[in-house]
N, C-alpha and C positions, 0 to 999 in steps of 0.2 A: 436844682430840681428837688422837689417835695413830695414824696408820695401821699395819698388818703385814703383811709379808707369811708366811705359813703355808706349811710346803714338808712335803709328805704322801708316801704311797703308799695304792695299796689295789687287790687281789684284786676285779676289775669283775665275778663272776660271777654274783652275788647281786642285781645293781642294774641298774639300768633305764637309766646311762649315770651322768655327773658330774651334768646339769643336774636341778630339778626337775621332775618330769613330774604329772601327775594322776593316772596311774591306774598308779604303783609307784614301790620306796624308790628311791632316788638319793642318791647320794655327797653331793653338796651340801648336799641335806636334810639327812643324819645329821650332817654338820661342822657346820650350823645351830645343830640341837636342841643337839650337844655345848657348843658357846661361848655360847648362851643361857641353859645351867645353869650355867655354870662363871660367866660374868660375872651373870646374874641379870639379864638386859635380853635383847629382841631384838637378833641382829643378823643384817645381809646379808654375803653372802660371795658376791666376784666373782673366778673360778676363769681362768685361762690358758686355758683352750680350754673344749670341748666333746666327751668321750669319749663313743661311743657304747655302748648297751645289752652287756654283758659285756668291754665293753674295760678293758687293767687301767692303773694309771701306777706305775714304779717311781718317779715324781717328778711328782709337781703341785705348781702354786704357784697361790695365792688370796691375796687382799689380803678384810682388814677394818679398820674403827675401832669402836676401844674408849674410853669417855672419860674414863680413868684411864690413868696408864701400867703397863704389864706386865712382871713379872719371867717374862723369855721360856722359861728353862729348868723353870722352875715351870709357867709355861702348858702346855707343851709337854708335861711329866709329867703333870698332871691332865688334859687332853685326852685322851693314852692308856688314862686310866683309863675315862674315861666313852664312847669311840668303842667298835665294834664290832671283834672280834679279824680281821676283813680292812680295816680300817683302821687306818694308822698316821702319826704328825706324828712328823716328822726335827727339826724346832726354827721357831721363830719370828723376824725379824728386824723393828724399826724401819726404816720408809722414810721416802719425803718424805711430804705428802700427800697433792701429787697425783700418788702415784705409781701404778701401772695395772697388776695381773697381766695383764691381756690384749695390751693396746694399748701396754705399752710392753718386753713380750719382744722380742729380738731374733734369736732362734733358737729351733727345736722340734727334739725329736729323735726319732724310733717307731723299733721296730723288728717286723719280722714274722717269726717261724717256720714253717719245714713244716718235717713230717720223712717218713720212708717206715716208719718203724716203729712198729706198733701196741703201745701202751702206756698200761695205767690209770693213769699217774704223768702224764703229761703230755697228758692227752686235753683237758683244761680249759686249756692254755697252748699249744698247737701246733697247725697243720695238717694233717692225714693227707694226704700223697699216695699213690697205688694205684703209682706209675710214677714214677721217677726223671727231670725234665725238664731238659732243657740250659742248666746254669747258667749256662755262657759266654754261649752264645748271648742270654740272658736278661741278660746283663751290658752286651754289647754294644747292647741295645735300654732300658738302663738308662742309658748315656750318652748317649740321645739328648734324653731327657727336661732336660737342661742347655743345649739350643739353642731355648725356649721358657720365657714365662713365662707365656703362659696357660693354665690347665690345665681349660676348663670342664669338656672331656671325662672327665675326673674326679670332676665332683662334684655329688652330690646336687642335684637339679632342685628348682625353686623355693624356695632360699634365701633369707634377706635380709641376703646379702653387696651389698657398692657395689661392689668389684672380684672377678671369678675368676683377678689373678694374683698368683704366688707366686716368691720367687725361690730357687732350691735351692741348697742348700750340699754334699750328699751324697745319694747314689743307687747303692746295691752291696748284691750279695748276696756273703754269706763263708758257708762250711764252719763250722759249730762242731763236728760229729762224725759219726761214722760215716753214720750217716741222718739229719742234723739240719744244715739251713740257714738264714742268720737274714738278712734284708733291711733294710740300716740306710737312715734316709732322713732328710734334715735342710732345712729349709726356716725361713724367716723368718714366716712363716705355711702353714694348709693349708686345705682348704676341707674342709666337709663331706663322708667319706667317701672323701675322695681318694686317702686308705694305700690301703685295703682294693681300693681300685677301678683301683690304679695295679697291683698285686700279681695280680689279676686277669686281667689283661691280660698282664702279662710271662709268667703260666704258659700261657697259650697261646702263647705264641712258645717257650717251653721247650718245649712240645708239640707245636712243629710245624703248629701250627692259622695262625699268623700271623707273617709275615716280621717284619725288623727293619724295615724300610720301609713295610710294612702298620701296623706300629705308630706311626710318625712319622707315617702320613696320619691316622690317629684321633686324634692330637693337634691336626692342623692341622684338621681337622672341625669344631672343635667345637660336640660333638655327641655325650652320654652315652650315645642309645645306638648309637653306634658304639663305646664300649667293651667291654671283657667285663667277665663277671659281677663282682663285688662279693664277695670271699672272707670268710670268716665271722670275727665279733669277736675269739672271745676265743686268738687269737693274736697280737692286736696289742697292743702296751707301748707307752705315752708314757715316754719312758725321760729328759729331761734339758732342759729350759728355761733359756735366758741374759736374761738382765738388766743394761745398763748399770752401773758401778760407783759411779754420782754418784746413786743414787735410795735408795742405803741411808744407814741414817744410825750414826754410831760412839755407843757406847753414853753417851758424855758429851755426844752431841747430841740424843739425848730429853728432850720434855720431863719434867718433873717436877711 
């Protein structure tokens, strides 16, 4: 038996999130059915996170086993053939076995866009703002969030997580153009909802609805709903997952 790990992308606007759900398609699902037809067995496939209902990933990664070993660049080509044209596989790698998309990342990366300009090109990948909100200001309430690592206040109620903390690596919003700002965010893990719900929150301080200090007390709350609202999916990317360099394996350490 061989483990893999699979490193994708895929357009979330069509899907009900990465996981499978009961009652619509899911990312998961369609990687499923793909490597079911292509190896001719079931198989399971356990994804680095959990992207919500229209969220998209310039990069996921999922581990499965196959019980043959796989010429990866071939896998990878006939996968493309048989996924859906908003899904796509970047390449395959050999790991250990017991190696983990989830539980053994050691970095996430999202990013969020608004912009202020109305446009059918990017209505399904960005934010509309009506009003222009104070970035700095927004920035400076964006470094506070790195004197905390629990972030329950973020995140979706009644989970079944064993911890709500998280420890950050990056939290900035940058310019990409004229009416187009993008909110990088990097953490070792995230809880359910936390981009969306952290993004939320800072545009009311850009707004002028809440200090920088008001927003440090809803941190130490916690307490969701002393958050603000939860801004809508499908401008958030999972954009870039790290993995230890000791859980791949060099292509003369497969088995055979």
């Amino acid at each position: 038996m061989q483990r893999y790990f699979i490193y994708l992308a895929y357009d979330g606007t069509a899907y009900h999130g990465w996981q499978i759900q009961p009652n619509g398609e899911s990312v998961q699902e369609c990687l499923m059915k793909a490597l079911a037809t292509l190896l001719r067995c079931d198989v399971e496939v356990t994804g680095a996170g959990r992207t919500d209902a229209g969220v998209h990933a310039r990069l996921m990664v999922a581990h499965f086993d196959s019980e043959q070993p796989l010429n990866t660049a071939q896998t990878a080509d006939k996968l493309n053939r048989l996924l859906p044209p908003d899904i796509s596989v970047y390449h395959l790698r050999a790991v250990r076995a017991d190696a983990h998309a989830r539980f053994d990342a050691t970095a996430r990366t999202y990013h969020y866009f608004v912009t202020t300009a109305k446009s059918p090109f990017n209505r399904a990948y960005s934010y509309r703002l009506f009003h222009t909100p104070d970035f700095e200001r927004m920035n400076e309430a964006a470094k506070v969030l790195f004197d905390y690592t629990d972030f329950t206040s973020f995140s979706k109620l009644h989970t079944d997580v064993k911890t709500n903390n998280c420890r950050l690596m990056q939290a900035r919003w940058t310019q990409v153009d004229e009416t187009t700002w993008r909110f990088t965010i990097q953490a070792d893990r995230f809880l359910r909802n936390m981009v969306r719900a952290i993004v939320g929150t800072l545009l009311e301080v850009g707004r002028g609805k809440l200090s920088v200090e008001g927003f440090r007390r809803i941190i130490e709350q916690k307490d969701r709903c002393a958050a603000g609202t939860s801004v809508p999916g499908q401008a958030l990317f999972l954009t870039d997952i790290q993995y230890p360099d000791e859980l791949f394996l060099e292509e003369s350490d497969t088995p055979r």
